[in-house]
N, C-alpha and C positions, 0 to 999 in steps of 0.2 A: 361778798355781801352785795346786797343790791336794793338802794333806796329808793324807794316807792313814795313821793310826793304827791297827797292827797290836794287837789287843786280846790278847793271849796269853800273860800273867802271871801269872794265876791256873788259865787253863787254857790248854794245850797246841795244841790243833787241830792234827792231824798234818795237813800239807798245806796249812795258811793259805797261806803265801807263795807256794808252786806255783802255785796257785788268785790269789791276788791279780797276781801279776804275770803270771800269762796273760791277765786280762780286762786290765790295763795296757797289752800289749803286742798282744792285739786289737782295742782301741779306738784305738791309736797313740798313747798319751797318754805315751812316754818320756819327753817334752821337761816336762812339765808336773806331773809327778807327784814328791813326797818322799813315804818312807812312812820311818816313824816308829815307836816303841816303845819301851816301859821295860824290854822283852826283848832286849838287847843280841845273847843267842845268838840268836836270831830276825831282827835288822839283819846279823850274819854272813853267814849262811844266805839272805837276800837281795840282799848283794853278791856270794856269791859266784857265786848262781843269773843275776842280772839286772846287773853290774857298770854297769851304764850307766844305771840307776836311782839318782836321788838318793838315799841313808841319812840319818838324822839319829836319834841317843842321845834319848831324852827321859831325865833325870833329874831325883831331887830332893833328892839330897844334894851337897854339895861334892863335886869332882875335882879332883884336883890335876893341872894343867897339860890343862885338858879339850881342846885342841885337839890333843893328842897321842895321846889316848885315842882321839877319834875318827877320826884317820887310821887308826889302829891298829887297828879293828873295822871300820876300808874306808868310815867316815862321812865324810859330804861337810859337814856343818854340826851345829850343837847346839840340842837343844829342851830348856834347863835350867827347871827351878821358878826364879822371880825371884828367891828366897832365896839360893839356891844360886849364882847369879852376880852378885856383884857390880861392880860401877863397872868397878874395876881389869881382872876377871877377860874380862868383856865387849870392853872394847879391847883386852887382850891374844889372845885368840883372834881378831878384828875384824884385828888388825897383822899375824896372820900366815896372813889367809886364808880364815880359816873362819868360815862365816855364823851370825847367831848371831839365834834366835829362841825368846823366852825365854814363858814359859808362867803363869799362866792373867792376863793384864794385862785388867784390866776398866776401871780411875779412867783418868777421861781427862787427869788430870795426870800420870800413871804414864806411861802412852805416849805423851805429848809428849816428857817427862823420857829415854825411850828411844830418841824416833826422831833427837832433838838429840843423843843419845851414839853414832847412827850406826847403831844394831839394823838388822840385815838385814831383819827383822819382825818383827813379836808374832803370836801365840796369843791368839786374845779370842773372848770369848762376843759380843763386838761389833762385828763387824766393818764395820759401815756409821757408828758411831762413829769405827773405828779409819783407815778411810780420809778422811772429813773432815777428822780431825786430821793427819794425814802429809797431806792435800792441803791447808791451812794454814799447815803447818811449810816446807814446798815451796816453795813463793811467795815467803816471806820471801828 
């Protein structure tokens, strides 16, 4: 899988998503592609363009009841700041479906501690780290 972060918070891009999910859709990569953003109206606007495209919130405050939220903006999972989702909040999204891949996990105790609570995945600056360690926790 391969997350595609729509930059478009500070600035606009009229036509990112057009432009994104036609190279998505010319390269055939539906199946393999999440695109993401802290621009929620911008996650709309490509469910509603490419509905067959994974969504996923990135946020980095608390939401209350975030697996709600994200059905509700046509999100298929959540890419929260670690802060912002704790313990509880994680399994409860996780019990009802929605994948949850929480953001910027660097300590490899961190993402042990995550992949033993079940995380869909992590977000890492490391990711040749972060697969050794889910290929260790795997094993057991």
């Amino acid at each position: 899988m391969c997350n595609i972060e729509l930059k478009n918070t500070l600035f606009l891009y009229p036509g990112l998503e057009e432009k994104v999910i036609q190279l998505v859709r010319s390269y055939k990569m539906e199946e393999r592609i999440i695109l993401s953003s802290f621009n929620h109206y911008s996650l709309v606007n490509c469910h509603q363009l490419a509905p067959e495209l994974e969504t996923a919130p990135l946020y980095r405050d608390g939401l209350y009841m975030p697996w709600v939220y994200a059905k509700a903006i046509g999100g298929s999972a959540i890419h929260p700041n670690i802060r912002a989702a704790p313990d509880i909040i994680i399994q409860a999204c996780l019990s009802m479906g929605l994948p949850v891949r929480p953001y910027t996990i660097n300590k490899p105790a961190e993402m042990k501690r995550l992949f033993q609570l079940g995380c869909s995945a992590i977000i890492t600056d490391f990711p040749e780290k972060a697969v050794e360690i889910r290929k260790g926790f795997q094993m057991k």
